[in-house]
ZAVOVEX-62922 format. One record per residue (C-alpha): residue number from 0; residue in one letter; x, y, z. Coordinates in steps of 0.001 Angstrom, whole numbers, plus 500000, padded with zeros to 6 digits. Layout:
<site NUM, "A", <X, Y, Z>>
...
This chain:
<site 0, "X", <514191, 935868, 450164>>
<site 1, "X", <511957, 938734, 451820>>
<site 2, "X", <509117, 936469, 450997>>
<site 3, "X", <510656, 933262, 452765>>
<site 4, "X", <511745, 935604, 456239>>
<site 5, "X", <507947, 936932, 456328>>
<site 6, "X", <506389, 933718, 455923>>
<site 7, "X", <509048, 931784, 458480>>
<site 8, "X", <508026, 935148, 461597>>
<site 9, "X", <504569, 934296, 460658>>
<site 10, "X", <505147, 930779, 461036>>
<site 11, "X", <506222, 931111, 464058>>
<site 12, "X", <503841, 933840, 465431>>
<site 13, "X", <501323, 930896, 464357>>
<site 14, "X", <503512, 928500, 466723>>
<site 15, "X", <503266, 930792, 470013>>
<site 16, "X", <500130, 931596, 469725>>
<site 17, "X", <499262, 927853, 469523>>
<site 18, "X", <501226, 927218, 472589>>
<site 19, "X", <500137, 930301, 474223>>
<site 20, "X", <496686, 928302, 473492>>
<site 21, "X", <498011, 925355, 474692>>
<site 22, "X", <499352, 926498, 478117>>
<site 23, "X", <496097, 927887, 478323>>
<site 24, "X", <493997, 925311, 478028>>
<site 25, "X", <496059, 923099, 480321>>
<site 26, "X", <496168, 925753, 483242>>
<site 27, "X", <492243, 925963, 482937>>
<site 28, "X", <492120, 921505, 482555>>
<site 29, "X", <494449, 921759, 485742>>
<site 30, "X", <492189, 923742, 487910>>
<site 31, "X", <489281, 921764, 486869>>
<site 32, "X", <491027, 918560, 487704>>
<site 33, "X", <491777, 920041, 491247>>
<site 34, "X", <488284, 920656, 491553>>
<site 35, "X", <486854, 917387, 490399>>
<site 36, "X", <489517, 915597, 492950>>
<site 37, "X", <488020, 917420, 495713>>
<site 38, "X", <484311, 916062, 494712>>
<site 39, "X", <485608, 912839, 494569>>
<site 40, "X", <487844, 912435, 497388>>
<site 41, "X", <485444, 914000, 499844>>
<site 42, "X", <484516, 910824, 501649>>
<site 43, "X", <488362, 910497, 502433>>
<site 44, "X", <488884, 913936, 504175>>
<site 45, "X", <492571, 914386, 503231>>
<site 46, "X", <493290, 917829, 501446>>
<site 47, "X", <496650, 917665, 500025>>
<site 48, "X", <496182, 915865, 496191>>
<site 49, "X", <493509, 918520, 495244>>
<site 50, "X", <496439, 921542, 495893>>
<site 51, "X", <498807, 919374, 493545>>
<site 52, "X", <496777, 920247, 489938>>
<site 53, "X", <496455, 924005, 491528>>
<site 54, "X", <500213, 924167, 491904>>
<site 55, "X", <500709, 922862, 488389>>
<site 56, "X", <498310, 925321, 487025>>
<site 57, "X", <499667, 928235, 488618>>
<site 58, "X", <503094, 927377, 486796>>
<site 59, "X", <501347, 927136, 483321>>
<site 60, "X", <499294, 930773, 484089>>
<site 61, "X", <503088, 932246, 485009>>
<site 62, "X", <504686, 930568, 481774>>
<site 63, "X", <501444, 931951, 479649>>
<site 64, "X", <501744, 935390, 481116>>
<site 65, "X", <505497, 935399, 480784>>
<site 66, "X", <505403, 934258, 476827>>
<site 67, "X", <502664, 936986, 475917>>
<site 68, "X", <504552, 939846, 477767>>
<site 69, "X", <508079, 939164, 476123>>
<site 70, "X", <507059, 938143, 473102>>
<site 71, "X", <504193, 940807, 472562>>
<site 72, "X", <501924, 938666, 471087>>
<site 73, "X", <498222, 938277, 472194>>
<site 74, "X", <496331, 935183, 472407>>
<site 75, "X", <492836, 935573, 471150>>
<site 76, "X", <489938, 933380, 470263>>
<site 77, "X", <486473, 932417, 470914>>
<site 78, "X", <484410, 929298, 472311>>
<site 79, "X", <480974, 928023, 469926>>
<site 80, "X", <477745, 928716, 471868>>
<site 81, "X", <474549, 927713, 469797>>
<site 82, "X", <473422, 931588, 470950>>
<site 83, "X", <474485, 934288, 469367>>
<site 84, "X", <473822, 936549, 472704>>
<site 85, "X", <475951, 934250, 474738>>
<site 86, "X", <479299, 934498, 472726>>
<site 87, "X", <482446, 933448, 474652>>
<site 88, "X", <485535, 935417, 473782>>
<site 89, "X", <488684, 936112, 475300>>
<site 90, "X", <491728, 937999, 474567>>
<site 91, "X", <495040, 937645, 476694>>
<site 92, "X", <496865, 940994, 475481>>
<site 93, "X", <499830, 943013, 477643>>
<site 94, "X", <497098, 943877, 480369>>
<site 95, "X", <495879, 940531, 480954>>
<site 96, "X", <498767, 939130, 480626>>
<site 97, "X", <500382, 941353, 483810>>
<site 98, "X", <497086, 940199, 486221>>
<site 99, "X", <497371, 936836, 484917>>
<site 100, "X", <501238, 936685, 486334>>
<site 101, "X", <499753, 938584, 489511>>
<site 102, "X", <496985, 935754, 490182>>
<site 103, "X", <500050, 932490, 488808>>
<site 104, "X", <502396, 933896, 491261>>
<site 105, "X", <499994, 934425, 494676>>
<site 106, "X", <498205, 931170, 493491>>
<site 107, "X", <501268, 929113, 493770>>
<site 108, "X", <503069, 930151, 496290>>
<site 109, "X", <499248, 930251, 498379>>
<site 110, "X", <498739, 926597, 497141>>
<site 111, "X", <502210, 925183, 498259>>
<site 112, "X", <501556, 926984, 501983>>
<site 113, "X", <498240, 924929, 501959>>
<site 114, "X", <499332, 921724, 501944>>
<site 115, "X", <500662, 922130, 504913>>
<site 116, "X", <498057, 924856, 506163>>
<site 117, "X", <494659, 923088, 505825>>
<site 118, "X", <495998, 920581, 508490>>
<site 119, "X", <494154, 923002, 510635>>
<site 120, "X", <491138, 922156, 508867>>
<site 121, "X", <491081, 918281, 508582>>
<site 122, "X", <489501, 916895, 511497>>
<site 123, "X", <486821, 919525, 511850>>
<site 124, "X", <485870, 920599, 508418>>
<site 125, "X", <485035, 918892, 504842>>
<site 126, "X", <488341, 920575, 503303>>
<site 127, "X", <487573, 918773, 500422>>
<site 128, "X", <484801, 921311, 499646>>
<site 129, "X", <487013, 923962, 500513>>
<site 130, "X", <489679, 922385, 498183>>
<site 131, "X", <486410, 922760, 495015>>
<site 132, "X", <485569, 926212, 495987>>
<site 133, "X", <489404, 926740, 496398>>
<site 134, "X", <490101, 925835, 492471>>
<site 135, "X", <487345, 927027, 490954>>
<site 136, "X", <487857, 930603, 492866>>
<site 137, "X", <491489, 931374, 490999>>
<site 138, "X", <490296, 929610, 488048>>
<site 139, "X", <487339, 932532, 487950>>
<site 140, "X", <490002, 935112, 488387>>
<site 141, "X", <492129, 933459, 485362>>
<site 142, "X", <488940, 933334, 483786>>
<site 143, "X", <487617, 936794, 484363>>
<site 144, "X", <490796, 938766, 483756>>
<site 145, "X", <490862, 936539, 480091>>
<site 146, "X", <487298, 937498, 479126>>
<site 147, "X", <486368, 939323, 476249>>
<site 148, "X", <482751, 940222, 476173>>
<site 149, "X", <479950, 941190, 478370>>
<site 150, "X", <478810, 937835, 479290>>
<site 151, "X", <482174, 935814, 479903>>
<site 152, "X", <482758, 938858, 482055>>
<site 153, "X", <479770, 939156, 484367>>
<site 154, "X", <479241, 935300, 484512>>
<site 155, "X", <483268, 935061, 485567>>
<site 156, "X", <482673, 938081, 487948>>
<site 157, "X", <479627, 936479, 489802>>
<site 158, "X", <481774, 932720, 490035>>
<site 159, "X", <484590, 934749, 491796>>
<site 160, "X", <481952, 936364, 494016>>
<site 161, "X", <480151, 933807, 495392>>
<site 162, "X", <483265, 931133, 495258>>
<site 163, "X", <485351, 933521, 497751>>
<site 164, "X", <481474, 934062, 500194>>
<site 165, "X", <481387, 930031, 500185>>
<site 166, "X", <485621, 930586, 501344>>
<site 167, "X", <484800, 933520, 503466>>
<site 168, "X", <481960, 931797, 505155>>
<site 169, "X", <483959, 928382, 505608>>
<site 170, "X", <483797, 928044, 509114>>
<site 171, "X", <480182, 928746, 509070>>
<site 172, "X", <479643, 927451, 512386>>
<site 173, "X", <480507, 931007, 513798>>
<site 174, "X", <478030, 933489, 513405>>
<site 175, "X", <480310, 936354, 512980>>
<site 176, "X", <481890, 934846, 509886>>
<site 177, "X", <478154, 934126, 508567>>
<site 178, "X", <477714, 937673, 509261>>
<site 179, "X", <480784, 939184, 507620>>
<site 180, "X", <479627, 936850, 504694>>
<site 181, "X", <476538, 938285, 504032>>
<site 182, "X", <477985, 941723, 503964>>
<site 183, "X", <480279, 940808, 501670>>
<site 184, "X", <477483, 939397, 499592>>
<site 185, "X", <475505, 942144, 499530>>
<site 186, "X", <478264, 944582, 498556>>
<site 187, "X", <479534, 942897, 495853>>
<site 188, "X", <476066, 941984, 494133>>
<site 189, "X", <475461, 946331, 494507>>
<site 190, "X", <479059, 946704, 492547>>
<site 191, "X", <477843, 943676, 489938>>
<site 192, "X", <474762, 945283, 489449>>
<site 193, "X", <476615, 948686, 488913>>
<site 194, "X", <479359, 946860, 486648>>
<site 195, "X", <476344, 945112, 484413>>
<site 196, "X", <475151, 948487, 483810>>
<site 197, "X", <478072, 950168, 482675>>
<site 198, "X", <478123, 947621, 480310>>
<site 199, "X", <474671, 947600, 479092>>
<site 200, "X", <475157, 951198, 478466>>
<site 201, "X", <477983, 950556, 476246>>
<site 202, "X", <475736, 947578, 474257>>
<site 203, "X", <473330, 950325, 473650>>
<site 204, "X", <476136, 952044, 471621>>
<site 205, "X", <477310, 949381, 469826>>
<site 206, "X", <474905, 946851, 469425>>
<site 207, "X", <477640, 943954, 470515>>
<site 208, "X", <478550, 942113, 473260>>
<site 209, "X", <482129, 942096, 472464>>
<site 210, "X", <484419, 943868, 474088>>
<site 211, "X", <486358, 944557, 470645>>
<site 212, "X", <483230, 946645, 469197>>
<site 213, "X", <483973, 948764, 472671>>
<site 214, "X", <487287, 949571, 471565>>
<site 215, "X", <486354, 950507, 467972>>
<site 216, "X", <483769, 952446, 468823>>
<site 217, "X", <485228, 954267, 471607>>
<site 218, "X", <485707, 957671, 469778>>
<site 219, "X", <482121, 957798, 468686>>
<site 220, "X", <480818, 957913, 472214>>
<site 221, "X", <479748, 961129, 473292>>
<site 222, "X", <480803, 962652, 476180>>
<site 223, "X", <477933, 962094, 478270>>
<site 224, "X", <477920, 958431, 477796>>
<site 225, "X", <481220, 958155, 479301>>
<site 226, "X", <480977, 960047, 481965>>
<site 227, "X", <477754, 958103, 482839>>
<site 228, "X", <479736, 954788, 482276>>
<site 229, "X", <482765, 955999, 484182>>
<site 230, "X", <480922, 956631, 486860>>
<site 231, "X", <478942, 953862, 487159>>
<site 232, "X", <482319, 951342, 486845>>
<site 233, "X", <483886, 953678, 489037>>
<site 234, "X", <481824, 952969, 491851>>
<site 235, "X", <480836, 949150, 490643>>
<site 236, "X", <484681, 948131, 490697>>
<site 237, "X", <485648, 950697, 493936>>
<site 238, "X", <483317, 948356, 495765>>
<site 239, "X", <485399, 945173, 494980>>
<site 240, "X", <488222, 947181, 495413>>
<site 241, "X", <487413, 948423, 498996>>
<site 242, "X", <487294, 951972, 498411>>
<site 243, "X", <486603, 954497, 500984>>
<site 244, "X", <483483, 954391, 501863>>
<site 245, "X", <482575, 951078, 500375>>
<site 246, "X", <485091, 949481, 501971>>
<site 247, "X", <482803, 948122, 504801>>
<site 248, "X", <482924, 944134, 503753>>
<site 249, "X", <486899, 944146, 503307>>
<site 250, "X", <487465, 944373, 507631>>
<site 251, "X", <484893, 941884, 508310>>
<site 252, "X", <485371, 938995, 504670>>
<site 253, "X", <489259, 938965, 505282>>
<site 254, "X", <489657, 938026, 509160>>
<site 255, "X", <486978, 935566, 508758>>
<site 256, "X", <488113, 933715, 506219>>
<site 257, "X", <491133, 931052, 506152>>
<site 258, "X", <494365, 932830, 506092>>
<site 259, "X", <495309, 931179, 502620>>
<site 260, "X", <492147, 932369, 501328>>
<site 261, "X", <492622, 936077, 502995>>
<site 262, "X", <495917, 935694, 501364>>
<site 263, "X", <494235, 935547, 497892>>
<site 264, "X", <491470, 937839, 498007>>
<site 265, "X", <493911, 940710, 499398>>
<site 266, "X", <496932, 940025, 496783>>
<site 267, "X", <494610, 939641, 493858>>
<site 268, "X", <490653, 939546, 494244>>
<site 269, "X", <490740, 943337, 494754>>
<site 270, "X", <493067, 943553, 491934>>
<site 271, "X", <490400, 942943, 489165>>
<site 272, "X", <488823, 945893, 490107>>
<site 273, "X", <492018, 947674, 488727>>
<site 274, "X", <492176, 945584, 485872>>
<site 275, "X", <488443, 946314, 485252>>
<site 276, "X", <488457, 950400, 485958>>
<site 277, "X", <491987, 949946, 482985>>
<site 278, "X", <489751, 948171, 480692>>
<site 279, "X", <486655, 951308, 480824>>
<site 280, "X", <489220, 954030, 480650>>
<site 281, "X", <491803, 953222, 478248>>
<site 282, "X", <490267, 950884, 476610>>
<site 283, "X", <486338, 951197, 476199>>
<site 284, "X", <486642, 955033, 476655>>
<site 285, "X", <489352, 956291, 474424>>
<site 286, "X", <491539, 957822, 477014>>
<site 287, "X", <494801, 958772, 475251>>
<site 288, "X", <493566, 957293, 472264>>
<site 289, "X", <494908, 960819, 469795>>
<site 290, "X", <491163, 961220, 468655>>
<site 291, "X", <489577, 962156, 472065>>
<site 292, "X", <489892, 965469, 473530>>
<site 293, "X", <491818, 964079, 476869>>
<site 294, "X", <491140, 967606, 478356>>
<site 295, "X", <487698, 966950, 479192>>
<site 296, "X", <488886, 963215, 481338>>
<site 297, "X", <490607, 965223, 484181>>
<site 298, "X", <488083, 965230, 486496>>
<site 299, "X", <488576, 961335, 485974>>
<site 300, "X", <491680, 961907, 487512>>
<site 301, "X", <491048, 964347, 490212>>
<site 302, "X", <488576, 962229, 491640>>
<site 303, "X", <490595, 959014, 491376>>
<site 304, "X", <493740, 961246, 493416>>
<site 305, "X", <491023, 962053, 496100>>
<site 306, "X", <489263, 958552, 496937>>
<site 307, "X", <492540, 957440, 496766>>
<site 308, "X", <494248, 959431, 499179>>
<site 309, "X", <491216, 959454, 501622>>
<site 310, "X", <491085, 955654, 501174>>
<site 311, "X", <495122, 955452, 502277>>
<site 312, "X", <494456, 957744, 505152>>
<site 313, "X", <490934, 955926, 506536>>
<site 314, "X", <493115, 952884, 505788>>
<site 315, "X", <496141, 952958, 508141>>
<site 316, "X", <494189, 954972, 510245>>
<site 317, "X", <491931, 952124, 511411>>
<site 318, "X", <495235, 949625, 510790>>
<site 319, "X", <497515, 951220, 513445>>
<site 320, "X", <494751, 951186, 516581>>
<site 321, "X", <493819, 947070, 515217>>
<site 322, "X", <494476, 944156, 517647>>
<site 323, "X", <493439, 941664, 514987>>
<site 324, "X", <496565, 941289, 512718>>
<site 325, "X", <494396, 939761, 509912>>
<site 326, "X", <491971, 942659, 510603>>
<site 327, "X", <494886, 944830, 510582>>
<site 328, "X", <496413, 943580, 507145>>
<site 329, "X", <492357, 943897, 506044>>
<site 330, "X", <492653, 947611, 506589>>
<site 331, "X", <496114, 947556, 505238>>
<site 332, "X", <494615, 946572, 501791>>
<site 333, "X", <492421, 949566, 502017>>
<site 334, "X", <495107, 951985, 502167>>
<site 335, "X", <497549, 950110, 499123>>
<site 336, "X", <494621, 950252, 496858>>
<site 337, "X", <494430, 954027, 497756>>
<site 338, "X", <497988, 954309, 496899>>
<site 339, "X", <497288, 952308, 493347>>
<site 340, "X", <494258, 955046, 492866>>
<site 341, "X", <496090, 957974, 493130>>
<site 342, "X", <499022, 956405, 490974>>
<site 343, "X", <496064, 955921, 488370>>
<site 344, "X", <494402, 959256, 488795>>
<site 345, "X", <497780, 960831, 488379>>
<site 346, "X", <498401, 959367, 484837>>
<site 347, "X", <494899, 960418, 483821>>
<site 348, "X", <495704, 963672, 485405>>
<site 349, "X", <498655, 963989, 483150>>
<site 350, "X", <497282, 962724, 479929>>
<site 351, "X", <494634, 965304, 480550>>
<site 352, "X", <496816, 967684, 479708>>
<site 353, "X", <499305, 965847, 477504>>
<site 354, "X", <501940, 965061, 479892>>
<site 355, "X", <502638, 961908, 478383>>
<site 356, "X", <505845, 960702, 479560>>
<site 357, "X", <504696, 961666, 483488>>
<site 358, "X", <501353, 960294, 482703>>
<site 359, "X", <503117, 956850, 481577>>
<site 360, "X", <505736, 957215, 484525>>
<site 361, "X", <502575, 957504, 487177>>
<site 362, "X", <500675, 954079, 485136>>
<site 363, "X", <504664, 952638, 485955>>
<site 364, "X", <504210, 953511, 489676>>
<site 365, "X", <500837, 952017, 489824>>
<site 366, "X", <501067, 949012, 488531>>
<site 367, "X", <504487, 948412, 490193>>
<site 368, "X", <502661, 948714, 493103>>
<site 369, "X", <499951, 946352, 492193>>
<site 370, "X", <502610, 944041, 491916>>
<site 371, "X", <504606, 944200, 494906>>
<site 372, "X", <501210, 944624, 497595>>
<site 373, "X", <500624, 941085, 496186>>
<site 374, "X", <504051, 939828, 496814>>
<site 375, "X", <504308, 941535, 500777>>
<site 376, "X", <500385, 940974, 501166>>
<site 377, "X", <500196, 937513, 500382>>
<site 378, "X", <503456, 937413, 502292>>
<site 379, "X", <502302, 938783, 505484>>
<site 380, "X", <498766, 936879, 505422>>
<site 381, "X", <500096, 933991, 504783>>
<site 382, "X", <502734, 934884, 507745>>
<site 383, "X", <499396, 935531, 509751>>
<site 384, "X", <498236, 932070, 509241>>
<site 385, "X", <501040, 930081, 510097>>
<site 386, "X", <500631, 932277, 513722>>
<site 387, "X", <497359, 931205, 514086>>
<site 388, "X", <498337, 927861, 512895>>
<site 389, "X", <500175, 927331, 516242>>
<site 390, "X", <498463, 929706, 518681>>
<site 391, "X", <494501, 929949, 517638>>
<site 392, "X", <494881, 933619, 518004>>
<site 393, "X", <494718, 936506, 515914>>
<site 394, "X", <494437, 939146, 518925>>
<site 395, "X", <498311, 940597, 519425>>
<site 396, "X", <497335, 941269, 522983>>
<site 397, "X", <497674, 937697, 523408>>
<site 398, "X", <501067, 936604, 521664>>
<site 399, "X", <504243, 937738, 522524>>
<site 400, "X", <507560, 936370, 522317>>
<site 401, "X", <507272, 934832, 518742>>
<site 402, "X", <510247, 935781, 517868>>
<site 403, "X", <512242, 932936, 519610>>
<site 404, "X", <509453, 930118, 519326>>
<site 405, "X", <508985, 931060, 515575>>
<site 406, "X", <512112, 932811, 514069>>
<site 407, "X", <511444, 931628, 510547>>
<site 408, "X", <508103, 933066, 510553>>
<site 409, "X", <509451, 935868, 512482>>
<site 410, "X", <511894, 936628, 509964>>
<site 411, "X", <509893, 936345, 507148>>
<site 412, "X", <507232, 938437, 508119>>
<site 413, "X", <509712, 941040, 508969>>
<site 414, "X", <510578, 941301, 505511>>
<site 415, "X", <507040, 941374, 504661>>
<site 416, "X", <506541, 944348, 507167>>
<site 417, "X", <509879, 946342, 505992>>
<site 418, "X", <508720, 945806, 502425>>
<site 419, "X", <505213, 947055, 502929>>
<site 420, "X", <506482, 950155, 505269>>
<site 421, "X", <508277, 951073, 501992>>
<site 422, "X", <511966, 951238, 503901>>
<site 423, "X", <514763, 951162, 501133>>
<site 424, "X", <515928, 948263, 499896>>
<site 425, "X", <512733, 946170, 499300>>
<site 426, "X", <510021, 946751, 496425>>
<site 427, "X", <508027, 948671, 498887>>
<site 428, "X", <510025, 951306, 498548>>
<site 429, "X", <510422, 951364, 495209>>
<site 430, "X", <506680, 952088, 493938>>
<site 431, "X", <506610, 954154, 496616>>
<site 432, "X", <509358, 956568, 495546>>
<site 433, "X", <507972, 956266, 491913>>
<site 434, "X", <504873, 957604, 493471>>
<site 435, "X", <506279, 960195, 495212>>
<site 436, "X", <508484, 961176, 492145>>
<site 437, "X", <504875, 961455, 490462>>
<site 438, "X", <503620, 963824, 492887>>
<site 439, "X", <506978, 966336, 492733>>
<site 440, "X", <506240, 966338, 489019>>
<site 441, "X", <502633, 967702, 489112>>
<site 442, "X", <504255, 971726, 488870>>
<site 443, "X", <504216, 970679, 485416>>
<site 444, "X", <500230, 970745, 485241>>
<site 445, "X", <499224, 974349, 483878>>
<site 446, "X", <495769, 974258, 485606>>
<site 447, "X", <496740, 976139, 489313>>
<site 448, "X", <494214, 974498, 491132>>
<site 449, "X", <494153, 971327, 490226>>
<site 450, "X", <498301, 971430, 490819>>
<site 451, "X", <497292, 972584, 494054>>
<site 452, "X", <495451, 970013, 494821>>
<site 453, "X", <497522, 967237, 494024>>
<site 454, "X", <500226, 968804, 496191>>
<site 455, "X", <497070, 968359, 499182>>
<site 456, "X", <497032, 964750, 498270>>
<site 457, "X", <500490, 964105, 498058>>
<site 458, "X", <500635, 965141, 501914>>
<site 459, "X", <498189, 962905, 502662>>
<site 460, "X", <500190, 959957, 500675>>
<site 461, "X", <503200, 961477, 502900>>
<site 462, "X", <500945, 960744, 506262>>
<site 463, "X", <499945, 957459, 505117>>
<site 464, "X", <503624, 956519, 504947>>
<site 465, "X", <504486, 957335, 508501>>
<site 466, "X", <501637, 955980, 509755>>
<site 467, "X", <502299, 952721, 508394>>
<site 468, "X", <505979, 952547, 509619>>
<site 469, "X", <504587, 953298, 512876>>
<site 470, "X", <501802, 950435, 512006>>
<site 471, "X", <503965, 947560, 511617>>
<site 472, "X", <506243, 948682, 513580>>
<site 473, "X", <503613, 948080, 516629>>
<site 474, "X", <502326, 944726, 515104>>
<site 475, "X", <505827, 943140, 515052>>
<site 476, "X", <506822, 945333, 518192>>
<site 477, "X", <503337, 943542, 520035>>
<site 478, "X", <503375, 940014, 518270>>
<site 479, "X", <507003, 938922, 518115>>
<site 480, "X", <509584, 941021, 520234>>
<site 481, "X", <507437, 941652, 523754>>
<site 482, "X", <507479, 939122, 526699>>
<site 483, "X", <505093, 936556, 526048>>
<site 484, "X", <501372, 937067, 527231>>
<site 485, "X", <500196, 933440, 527769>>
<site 486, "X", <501538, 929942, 528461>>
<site 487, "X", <500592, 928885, 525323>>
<site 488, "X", <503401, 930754, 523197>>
<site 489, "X", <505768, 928763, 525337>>
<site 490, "X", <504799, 925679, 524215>>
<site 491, "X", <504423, 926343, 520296>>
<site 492, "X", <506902, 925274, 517438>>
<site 493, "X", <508280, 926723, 514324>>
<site 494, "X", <506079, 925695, 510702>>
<site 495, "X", <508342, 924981, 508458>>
<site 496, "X", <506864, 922426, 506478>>
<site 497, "X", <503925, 925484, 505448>>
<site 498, "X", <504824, 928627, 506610>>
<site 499, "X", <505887, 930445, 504211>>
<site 500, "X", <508455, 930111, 500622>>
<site 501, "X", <511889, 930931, 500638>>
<site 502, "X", <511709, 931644, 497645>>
<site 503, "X", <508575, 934406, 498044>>
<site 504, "X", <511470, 936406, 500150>>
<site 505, "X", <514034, 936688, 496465>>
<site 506, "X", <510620, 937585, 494942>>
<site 507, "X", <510543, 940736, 497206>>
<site 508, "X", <513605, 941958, 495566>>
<site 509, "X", <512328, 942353, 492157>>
């Protein structure tokens, strides 16, 4: 009977893993469909069929992501390459699985505001090359976040590059988007080259190109190695990311590229940094592993708290004296990924010193709060957008009065705003308070000074806060509630068929 009840679970392990396959597989056939329309429907100039196969992907990457969370499973296999050096694998584990429902959720609810968004784009531009670029950019993500070896990884990492420059540069017509391009090329080709050799220093451990050999090797590595390899990711990734001080491409890539685009790249691009700097620390490094000494990864942690909170600061410091709302929500970005760092550095912090529990309660706060900046990011961007849908202007010193020509909008990106000033009652506030729950419960952190200097950073996560309020309370103060500054607001009309999703607003509630 024991026999029979084994052999039935395993049975039907077999079964979701072959649909997880399955759902795979069709998200990735999905996106390449939505790509190959685009080729072939360029001489007709209309954008809306190539968004269709993106929508329906998105739902299969949310289903996939969904299935290997709750059912704990992990989806693993490899593609034949007639060189051994060029092995594809991938593994969709817990981790993947949470960025994967990060990039199915933005990617949908981005792709059903474009088919009404790219109107903008139709007599002007070829939006069927920005509908190719468009798929094959989240497919990259998907792609990347999946990848389980040194060459998937890189070659994923370089598509999503130089897929989001062609996005970023889009309207190429206007020099200071070619400009902002090629800063955002050269940044993230220093953080590739930084990433590659991170890697390579790991191959020269383990002889392998798989990730997997990382893993199981990960308590022979001395010391040395991982500083050199945290290091090296550290900065590699923190460029992606936007960290203070390589932040410099984030205020100039996001304003110049289409708001749906700006939309993606803030919720979710910059989040594969995070997913990377996960993979090298608990994963390739042995962080909390019970063989390592954790005692010797604090300073891991310590440095993580700092960029972080000088990141949030710089941040909303730049945000609050910003005409440009999209350059505004660009320097936004910069201070939530500070926020996510310090949540990070605080659970290595902790499991330096064997504070699990607050070490796993900090992880809780920062990846809660990966999640909800893409919900109220894409949110707000994509709130941006349908603005400068109707009035060709990002500049708040020319809008005004939006709230009575737009109130759907207006609404909508109030909630955005109230969610990302972290007032009670939307998820802002929850990471937020999880964060700040983190920082009451460094006095449990023996080592004086480095207590101490937490506390420092949680007043500087305390500034950030107000500072936002005051941000966004100034942006929807400027754009929406004041007297209107030209004729032109008086003549606008509410988007409804692609503003923004009702349902995005419930979202904000989880």
């Amino acid at each position: 009977m024991i026999q029979k009840i084994l052999e039935g679970m395993n049975n039907i392990m077999i079964l979701t893993i072959d649909t997880n396959l399955l759902f795979f597989e069709f998200a990735v056939g999905c996106y390449v469909l939505g790509a190959l329309i685009s080729l072939l429907m360029r001489k007709y100039g209309h954008g809306k069929p190539f968004f269709i196969p993106t929508i329906i992907a998105s739902i299969f990457v949310i289903i996939l992501s969904l299935n290997v969370l709750f059912s704990g499973s992990s989806l693993h296999f490899e593609i034949a390459s007639p060189h051994s050096f060029s092995i594809n694998e991938f593994l969709i584990d817990g981790i993947a699985a949470f960025f994967l429902l990060l990039i199915g959720i933005v990617s949908l609810s981005v792709s059903i505001y474009s088919l009404g968004y790219i109107q903008e784009y139709i007599e002007n531009k070829h939006v069927t090359i920005f509908g190719f670029f468009f798929n094959t950019f989240i497919l990259s993500m998907i792609l990347l976040v999946s990848s389980n070896d040194i060459f998937s990884f890189i070659v994923f990492w370089e598509l999503m590059s130089l897929t989001s420059f062609f996005l970023v540069i889009y309207d190429h017509k206007n020099d200071s988007n070619l400009k902002a391009g090629i800063i955002y090329l050269i940044m993230t080709n220093l953080g590739t080259a930084l990433i590659l050799a991170s890697f390579l220093l790991l191959l020269s451990q383990t002889g392998n190109f798989s990730f997997e050999s990382f893993r199981l090797s990960s308590d022979s590595f001395s010391a040395s190695v991982k500083n050199i390899v945290f290091v090296l990711a550290f900065v590699g990734f923190g460029t992606k990311a936007g960290i203070v001080p390589l932040h410099i491409w984030l205020p100039y890539a996001h304003p110049s590229a289409p708001s749906n685009v700006s939309a993606l790249m803030s919720a979710i691009m910059i989040k594969t940094a995070i997913y990377g700097l996960i993979r090298i620390i608990y994963d390739f490094s042995g962080v909390g592993s019970g063989v390592t000494d954790n005692h010797e990864f604090v300073w891991w942690g310590f440095l993580f708290v700092t960029i972080g909170a000088v990141s949030s600061v710089v941040g909303v410091l730049y945000s609050v004296v910003e005409k440009d709302i999209k350059r505004a929500l660009a320097y936004s970005s910069i201070e939530n990924i500070g926020i996510i760092f310090v949540g990070l550095g605080l659970s290595i912090v902790f499991l330096s010193f064997d504070l699990i529990y607050l070490s796993a309660f900090a992880m809780l706060a920062a990846m809660y709060h990966v999640l909800n900046h893409a919900i109220f990011k894409s949110l707000l961007f994509m709130g941006a957008g349908a603005i400068i849908f109707r009035t060709h202007t990002a500049n708040m010193e020319k809008l005004g009065g939006l709230v009575k020509r737009m109130p759907w909008t207006s609404l909508l990106f109030l909630v955005g705003i109230l969610s990302i000033s972290g007032l009670p009652f939307f998820n802002g506030f929850v990471s937020e308070y999880f964060m700040m729950l983190s920082f009451i419960s460094s006095y449990h952190i023996p080592d004086i000074l480095i207590a101490i200097s937490v506390g420092f950073a949680s007043a500087a996560f305390a500034l950030t806060l107000g500072i936002v309020l005051a941000t966004f309370v100034k942006i929807f103060g400027i754009s929406f509630l004041s007297k209107p500054r030209t004729e032109i607001i008086y003549r606008i009309k509410e988007v409804l068929g692609q503003c923004l999703l009702e349902w995005e607003l419930l979202l904000l509630y989880v």
